[in-house]
TORKOL-4160 file (C-alpha; in steps of 0.2 Angstrom, whole numbers, padded with zeros to 4 digits, m for minus):
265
<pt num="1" X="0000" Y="0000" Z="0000"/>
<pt num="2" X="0006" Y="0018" Z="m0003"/>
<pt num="3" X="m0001" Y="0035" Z="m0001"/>
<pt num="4" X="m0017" Y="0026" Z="0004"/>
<pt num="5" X="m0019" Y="0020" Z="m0011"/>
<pt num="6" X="m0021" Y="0001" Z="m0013"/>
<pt num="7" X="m0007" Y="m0009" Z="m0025"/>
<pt num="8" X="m0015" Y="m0019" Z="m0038"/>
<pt num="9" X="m0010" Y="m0035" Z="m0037"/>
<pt num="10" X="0003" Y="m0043" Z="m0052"/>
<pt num="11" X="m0012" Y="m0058" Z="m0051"/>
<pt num="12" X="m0028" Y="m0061" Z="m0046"/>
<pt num="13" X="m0041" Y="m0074" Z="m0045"/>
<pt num="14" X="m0060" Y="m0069" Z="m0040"/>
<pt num="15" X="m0070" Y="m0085" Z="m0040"/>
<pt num="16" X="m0061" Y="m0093" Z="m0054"/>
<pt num="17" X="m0072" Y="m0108" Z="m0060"/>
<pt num="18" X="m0061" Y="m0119" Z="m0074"/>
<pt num="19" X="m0063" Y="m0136" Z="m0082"/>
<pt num="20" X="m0064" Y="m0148" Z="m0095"/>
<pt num="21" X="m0077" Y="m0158" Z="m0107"/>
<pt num="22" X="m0074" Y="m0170" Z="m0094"/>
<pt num="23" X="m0078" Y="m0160" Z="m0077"/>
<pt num="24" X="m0074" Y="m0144" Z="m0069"/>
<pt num="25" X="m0057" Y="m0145" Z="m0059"/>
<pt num="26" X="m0058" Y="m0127" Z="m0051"/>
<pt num="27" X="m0073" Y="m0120" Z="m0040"/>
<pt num="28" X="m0072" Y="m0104" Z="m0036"/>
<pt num="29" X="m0051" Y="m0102" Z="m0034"/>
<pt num="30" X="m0047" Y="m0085" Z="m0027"/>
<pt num="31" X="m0032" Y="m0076" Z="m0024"/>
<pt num="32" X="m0020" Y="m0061" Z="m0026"/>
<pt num="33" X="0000" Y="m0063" Z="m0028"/>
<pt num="34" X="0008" Y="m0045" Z="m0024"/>
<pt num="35" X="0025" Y="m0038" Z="m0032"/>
<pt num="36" X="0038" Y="m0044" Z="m0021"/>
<pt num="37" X="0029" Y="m0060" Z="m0016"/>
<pt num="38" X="0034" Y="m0078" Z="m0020"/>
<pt num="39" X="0019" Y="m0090" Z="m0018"/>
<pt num="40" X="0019" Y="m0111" Z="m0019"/>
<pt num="41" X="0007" Y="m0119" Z="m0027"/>
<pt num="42" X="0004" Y="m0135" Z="m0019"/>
<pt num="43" X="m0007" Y="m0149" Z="m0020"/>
<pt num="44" X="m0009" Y="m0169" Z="m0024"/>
<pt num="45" X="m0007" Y="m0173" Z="m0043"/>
<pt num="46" X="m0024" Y="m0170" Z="m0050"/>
<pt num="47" X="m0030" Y="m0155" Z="m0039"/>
<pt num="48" X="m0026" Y="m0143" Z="m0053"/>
<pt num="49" X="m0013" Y="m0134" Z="m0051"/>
<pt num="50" X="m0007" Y="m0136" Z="m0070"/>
<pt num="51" X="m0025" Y="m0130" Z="m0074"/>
<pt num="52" X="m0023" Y="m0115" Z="m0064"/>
<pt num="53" X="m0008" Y="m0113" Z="m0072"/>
<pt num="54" X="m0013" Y="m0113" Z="m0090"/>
<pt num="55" X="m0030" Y="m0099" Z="m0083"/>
<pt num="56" X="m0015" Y="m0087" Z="m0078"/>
<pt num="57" X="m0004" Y="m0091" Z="m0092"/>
<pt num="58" X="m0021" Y="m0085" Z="m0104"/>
<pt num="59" X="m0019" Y="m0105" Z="m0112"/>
<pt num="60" X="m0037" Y="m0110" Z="m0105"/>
<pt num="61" X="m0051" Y="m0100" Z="m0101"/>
<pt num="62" X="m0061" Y="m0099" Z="m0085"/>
<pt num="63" X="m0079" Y="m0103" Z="m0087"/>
<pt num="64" X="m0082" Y="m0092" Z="m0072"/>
<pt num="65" X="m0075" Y="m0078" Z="m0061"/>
<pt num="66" X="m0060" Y="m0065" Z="m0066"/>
<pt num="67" X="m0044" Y="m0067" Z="m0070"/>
<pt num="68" X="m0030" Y="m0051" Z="m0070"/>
<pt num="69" X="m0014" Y="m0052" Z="m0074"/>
<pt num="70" X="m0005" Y="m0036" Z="m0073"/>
<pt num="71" X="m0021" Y="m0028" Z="m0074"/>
<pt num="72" X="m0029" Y="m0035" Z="m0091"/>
<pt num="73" X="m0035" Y="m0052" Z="m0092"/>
<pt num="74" X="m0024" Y="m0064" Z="m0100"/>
<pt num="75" X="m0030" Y="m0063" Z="m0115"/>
<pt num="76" X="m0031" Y="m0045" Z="m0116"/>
<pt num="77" X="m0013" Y="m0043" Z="m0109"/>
<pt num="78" X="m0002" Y="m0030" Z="m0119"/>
<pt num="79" X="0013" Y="m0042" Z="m0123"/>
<pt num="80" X="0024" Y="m0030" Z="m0129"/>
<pt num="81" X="0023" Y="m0020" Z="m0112"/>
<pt num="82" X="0019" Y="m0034" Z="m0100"/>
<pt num="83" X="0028" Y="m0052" Z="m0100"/>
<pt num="84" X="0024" Y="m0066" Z="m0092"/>
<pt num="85" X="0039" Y="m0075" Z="m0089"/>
<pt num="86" X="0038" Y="m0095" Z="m0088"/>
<pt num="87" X="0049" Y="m0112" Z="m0083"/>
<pt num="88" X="0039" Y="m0127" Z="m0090"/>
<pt num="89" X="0041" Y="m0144" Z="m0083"/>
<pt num="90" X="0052" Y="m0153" Z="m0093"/>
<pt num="91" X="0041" Y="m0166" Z="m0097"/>
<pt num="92" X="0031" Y="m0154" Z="m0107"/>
<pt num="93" X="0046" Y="m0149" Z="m0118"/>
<pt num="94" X="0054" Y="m0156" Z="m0134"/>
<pt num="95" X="0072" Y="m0159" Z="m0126"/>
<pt num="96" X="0079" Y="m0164" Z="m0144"/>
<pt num="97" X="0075" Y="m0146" Z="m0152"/>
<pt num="98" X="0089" Y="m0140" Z="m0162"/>
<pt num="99" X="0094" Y="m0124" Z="m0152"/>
<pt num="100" X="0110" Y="m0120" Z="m0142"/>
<pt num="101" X="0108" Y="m0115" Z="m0127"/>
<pt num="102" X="0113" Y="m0097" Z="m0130"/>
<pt num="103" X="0098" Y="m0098" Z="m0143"/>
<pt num="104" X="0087" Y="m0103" Z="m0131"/>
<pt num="105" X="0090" Y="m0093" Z="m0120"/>
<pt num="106" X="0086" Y="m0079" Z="m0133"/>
<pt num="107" X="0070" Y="m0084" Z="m0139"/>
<pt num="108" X="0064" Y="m0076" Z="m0122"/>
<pt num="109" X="0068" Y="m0059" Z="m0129"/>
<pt num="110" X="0057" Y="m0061" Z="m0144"/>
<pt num="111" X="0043" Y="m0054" Z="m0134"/>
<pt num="112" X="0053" Y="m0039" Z="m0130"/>
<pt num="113" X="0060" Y="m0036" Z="m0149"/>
<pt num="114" X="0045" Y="m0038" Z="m0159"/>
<pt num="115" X="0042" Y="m0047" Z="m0175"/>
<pt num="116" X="0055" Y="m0035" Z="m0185"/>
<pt num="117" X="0069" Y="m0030" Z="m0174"/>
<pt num="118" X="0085" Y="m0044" Z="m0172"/>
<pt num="119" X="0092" Y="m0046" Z="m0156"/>
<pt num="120" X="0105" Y="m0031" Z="m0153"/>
<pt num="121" X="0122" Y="m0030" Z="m0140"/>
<pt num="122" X="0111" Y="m0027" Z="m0127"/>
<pt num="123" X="0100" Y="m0040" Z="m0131"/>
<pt num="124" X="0115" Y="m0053" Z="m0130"/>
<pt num="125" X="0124" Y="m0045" Z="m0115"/>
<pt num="126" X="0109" Y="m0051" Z="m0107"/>
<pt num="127" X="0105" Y="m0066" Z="m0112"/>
<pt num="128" X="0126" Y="m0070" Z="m0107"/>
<pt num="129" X="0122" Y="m0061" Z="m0092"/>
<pt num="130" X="0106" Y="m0074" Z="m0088"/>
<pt num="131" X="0116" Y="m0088" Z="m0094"/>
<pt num="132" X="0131" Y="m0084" Z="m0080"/>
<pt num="133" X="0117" Y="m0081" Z="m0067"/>
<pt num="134" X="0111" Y="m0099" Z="m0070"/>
<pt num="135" X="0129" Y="m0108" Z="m0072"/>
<pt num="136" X="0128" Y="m0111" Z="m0089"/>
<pt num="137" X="0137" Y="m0096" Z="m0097"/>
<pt num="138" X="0153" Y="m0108" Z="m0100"/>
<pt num="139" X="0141" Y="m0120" Z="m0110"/>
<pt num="140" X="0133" Y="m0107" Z="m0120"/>
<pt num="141" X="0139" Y="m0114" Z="m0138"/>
<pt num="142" X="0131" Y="m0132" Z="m0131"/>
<pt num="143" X="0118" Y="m0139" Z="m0141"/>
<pt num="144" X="0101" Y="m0138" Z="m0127"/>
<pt num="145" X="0099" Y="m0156" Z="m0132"/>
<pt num="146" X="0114" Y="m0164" Z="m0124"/>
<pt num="147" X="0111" Y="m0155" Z="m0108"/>
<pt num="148" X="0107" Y="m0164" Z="m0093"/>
<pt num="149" X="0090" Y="m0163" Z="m0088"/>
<pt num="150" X="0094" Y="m0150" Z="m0073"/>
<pt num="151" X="0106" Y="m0141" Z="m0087"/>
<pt num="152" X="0089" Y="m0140" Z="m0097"/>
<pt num="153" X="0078" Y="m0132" Z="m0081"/>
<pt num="154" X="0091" Y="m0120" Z="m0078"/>
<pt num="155" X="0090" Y="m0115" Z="m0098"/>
<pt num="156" X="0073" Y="m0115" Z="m0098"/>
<pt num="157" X="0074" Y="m0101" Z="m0082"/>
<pt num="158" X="0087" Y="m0092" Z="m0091"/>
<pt num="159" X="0075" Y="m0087" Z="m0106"/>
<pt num="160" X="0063" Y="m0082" Z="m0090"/>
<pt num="161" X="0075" Y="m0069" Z="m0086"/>
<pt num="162" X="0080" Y="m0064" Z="m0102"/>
<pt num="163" X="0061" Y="m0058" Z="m0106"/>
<pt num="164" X="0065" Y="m0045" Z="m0092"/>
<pt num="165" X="0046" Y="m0053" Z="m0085"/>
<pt num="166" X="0032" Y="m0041" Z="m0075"/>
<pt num="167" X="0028" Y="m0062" Z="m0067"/>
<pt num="168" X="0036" Y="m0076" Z="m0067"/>
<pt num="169" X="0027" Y="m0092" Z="m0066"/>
<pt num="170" X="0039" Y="m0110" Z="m0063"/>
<pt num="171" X="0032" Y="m0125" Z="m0063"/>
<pt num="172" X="0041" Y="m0139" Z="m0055"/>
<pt num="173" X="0058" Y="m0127" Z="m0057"/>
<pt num="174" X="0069" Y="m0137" Z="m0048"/>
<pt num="175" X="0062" Y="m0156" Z="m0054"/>
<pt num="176" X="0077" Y="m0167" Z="m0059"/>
<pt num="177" X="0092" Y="m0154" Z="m0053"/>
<pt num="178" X="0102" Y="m0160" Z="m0037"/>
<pt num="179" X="0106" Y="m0150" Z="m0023"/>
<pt num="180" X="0121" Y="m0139" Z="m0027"/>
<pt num="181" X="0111" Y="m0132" Z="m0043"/>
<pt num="182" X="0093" Y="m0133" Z="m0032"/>
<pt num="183" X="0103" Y="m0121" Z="m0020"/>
<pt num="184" X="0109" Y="m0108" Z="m0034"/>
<pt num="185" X="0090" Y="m0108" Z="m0043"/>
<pt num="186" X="0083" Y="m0104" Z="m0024"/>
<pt num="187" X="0096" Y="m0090" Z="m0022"/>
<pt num="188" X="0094" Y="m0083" Z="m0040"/>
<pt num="189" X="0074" Y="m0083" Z="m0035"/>
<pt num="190" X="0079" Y="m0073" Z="m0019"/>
<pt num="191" X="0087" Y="m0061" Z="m0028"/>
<pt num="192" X="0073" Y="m0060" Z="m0042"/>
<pt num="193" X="0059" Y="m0057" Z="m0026"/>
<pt num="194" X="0072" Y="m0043" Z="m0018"/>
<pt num="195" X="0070" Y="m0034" Z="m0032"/>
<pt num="196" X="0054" Y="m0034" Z="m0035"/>
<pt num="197" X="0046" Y="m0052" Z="m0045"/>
<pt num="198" X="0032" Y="m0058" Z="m0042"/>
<pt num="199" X="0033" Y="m0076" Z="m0042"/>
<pt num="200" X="0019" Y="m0092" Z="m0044"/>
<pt num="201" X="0028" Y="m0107" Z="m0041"/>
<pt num="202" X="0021" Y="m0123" Z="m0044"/>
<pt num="203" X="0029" Y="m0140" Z="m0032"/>
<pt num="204" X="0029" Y="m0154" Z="m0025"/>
<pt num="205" X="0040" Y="m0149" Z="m0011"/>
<pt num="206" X="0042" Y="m0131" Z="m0002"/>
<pt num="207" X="0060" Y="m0134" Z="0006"/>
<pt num="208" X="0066" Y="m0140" Z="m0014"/>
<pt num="209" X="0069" Y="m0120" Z="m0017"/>
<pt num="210" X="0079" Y="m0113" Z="m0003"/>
<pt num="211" X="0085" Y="m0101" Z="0001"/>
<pt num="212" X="0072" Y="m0092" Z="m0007"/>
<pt num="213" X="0058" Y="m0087" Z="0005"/>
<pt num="214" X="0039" Y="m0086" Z="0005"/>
<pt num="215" X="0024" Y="m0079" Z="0008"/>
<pt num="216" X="0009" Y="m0090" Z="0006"/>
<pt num="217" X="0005" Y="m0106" Z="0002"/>
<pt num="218" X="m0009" Y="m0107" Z="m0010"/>
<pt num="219" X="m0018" Y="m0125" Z="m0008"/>
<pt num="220" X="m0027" Y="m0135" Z="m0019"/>
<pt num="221" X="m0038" Y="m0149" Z="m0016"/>
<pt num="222" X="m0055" Y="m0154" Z="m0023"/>
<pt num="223" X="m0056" Y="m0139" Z="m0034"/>
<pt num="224" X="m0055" Y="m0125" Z="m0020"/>
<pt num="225" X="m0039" Y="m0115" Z="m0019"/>
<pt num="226" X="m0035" Y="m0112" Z="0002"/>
<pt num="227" X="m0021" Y="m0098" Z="0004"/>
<pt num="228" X="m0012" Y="m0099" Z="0019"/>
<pt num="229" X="0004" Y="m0090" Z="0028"/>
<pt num="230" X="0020" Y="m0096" Z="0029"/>
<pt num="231" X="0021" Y="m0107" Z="0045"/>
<pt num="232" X="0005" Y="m0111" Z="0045"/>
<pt num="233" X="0006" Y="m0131" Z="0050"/>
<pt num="234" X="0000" Y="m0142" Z="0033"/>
<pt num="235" X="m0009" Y="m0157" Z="0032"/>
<pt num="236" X="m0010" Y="m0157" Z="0013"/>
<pt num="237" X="m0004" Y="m0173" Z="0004"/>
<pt num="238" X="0007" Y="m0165" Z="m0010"/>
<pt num="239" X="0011" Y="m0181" Z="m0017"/>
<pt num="240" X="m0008" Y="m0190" Z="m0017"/>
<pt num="241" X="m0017" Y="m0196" Z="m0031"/>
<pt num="242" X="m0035" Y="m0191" Z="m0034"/>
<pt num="243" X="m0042" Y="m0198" Z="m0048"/>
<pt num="244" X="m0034" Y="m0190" Z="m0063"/>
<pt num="245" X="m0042" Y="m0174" Z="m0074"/>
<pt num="246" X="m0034" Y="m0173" Z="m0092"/>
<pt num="247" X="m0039" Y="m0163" Z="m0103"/>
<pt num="248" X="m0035" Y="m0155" Z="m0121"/>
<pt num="249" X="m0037" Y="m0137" Z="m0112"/>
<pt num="250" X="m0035" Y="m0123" Z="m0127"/>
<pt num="251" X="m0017" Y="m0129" Z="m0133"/>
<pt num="252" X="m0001" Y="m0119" Z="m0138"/>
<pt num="253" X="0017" Y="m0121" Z="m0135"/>
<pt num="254" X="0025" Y="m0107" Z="m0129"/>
<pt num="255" X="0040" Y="m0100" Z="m0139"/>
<pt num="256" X="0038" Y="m0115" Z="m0151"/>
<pt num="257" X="0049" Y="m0125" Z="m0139"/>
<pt num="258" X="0033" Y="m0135" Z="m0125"/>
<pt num="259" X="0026" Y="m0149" Z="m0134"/>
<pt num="260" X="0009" Y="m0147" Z="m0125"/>
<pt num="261" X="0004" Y="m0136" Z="m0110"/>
<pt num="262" X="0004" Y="m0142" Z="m0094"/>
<pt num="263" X="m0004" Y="m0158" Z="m0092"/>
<pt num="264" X="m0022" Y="m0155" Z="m0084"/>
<pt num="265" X="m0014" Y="m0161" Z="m0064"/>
């Protein structure tokens, strides 16, 4: 808040009802994420937080409620002012696509550029810059398909960072890297928040990220979405199974890389 004026929130969800042929998977999800804050999304597979995840990244539409993302709704969203930066799972992503790393890392600025500008010094200073925050700026040249699978994650986050994003939105961000490299994406989060990010962070595990610190827990289970404080004691079961809810969803890979969007979980 400042000057008694109330900050508009970087998301929110009023009543968010969202679904499938099959069913509805979100009753009435509401929430607001702040600039500054870094939330987890947390719930068994199948409570749907990848469905959440496509409502905010403007791949499904919500058959109910309201939806904002920096002001507009997704689909309204001015992409040349606003980005939405995100780090799929790699499940969802084509790992043999012929790109260097240094290229993938750069297809995060095509938002910023436009359809006729080419990427300029500044353009690649920051990109290198991304690449050296994530440990990768020594295997820039590398084609992204003979990465590890944690080298891959940390890619994926380095084209995040390159879009310069208004919110950034990680799901699963640390599946598949070990500790050392767990460590240095929780400490590049922490600085990310610091200066400002507002972070949705899909996971299985809230300790998998730190040193990064957060502010709420946002719950799902049964379609309702229950946001809690930090230190609140949890009795969710992250790692349940509810009977699955796939679903086609409205498709689209994002920066022609994700072969699908999040699977409906």
């Amino acid at each position: 808040m400042t000057s008694g004026v109330m900050e508009r929130p970087a998301l929110l969800l009023a009543d968010v009802v969202a679904g499938y042929e099959h069913g509805m998977v979100l009753r009435g999800a509401s929430a607001r994420l702040f600039a500054g804050q870094a939330v987890a999304l947390l719930g068994p597979n199948g409570s749907g937080k990848s469905t959440l995840l496509k409502v905010v990244l403007g791949l499904l539409e919500p058959l109910g409620g309201r939806v904002e993302v920096l002001g507009a709704t997704p689909a309204s969203l001015n992409r040349s002012e606003h980005q939405i930066g995100y780090v799929p799972q790699l499940r969802n992503v084509d790992r043999a696509f012929p790109l260097t790393v240094f290229e993938l890392a750069m297809m995060g600025r095509a938002g910023r550029l436009g359809l006729f500008r080419r990427p300029g010094d500044r353009d690649r200073a920051l990109v290198a810059e991304a690449l050296a925050r994530v440990g990768l700026g020594d295997l820039h040249d590398r084609p992204f398909g003979n990465l590890s699978g944690g080298q891959q994650q940390r890619a994926f986050l380095a084209r995040a960072i390159v879009q310069q994003p208004d919110l950034l939105v990680l799901d699963e961000p640390a599946a598949g890297v070990d500790e050392e490299n767990r460590a240095r994406i929780g400490t590049l989060l922490s600085e990310l928040r610091a200066q400002g990010m507002p972070m949705l962070i899909a996971t299985h595990d809230i300790d998998e990220l730190r040193p990064l610190a957060l502010d709420a827990y946002w719950c799902l289970a049964h379609g309702a979405l229950d946001v809690e404080p930090v230190g609140t004691p949890h009795q969710h079961d992250l790692h349940g199974s509810p009977p699955p809810a796939p679903g086609p969803g409205r498709a689209g890979g994002l920066r022609g890389l994700d072969r699908r969007p999040p699977a409906a979980v």
